[in-house]
N, C-alpha and C positions, 0 to 999 in steps of 0.2 A: 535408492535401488528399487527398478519397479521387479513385480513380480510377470507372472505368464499372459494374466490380463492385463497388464499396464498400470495395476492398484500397486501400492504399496506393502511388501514384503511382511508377512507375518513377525510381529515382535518389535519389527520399527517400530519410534517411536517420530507420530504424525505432526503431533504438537509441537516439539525442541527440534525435531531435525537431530537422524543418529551422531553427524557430525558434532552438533551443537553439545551435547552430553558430551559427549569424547574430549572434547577441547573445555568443558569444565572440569572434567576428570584431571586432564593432564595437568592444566592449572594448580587447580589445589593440591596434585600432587608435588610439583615445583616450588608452591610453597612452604610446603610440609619439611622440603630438605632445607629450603633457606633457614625454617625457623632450625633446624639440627643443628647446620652451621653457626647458627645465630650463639649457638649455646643452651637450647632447651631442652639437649637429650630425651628424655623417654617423652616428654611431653609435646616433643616430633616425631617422634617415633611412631608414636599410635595413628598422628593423627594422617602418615604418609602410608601405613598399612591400610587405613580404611578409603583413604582414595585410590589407594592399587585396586581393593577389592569392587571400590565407587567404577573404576576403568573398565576389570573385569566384567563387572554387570554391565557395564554402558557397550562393550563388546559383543555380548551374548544378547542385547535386546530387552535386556530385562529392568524398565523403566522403575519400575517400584523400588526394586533392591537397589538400584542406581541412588536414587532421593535418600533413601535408607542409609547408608553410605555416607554419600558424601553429609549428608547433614552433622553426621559424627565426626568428620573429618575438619569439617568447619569449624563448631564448636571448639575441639580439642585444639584447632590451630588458632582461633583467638584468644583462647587459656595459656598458649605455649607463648604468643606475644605481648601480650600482658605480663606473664610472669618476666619476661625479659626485659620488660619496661622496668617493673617493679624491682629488677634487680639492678636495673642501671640509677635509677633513682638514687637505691638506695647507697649504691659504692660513689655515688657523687656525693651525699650527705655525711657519707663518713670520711670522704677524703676531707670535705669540706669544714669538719669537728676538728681535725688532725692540728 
């Protein structure tokens, strides 16, 4: 979006492209619900509240709190699918004792 001069709108960000943030936002928001689905409750839970708020700031311009965000979001969603690994594992092993 240019501004009055033809430069680039205060708060864009120049580097990612504001599109480019938005469409990571929305992403790891989408996977934050699959891991829900998936069976990982609260440990999707967090991690699709910190990509709404990753969205929110990707909305308002605000590049920092953006990274801020979603890096939590990340985190917390490769913990939610790991533990979901770890529990398919392990109901395979105990079918498999049975």
């Amino acid at each position: 979006m240019a501004g009055p001069m033809g430069g680039a709108m205060a708060g864009m960000n120049q580097m990612a492209g504001g599109d480019d943030i938005k469409k990571q936002a929305q992403t790891w928001l989408i996977l934050s619900c699959l891991t829900f689905f998936c069976g990982c409750g609260i440990l999707a839970a967090i991690p699709a509240f910190f990509a709404w708020k990753a969205k929110q700031a990707a909305d308002a311009g605000d590049v920092q709190e953006f990274q801020a965000k979603l890096k939590i979001a990340k985190i917390c969603c490769y913990v939610a699918i790991a533990w979901f690994v770890v529990i398919v594992l392990l109901n395979v092993v105990s079918m498999a004792l049975r």
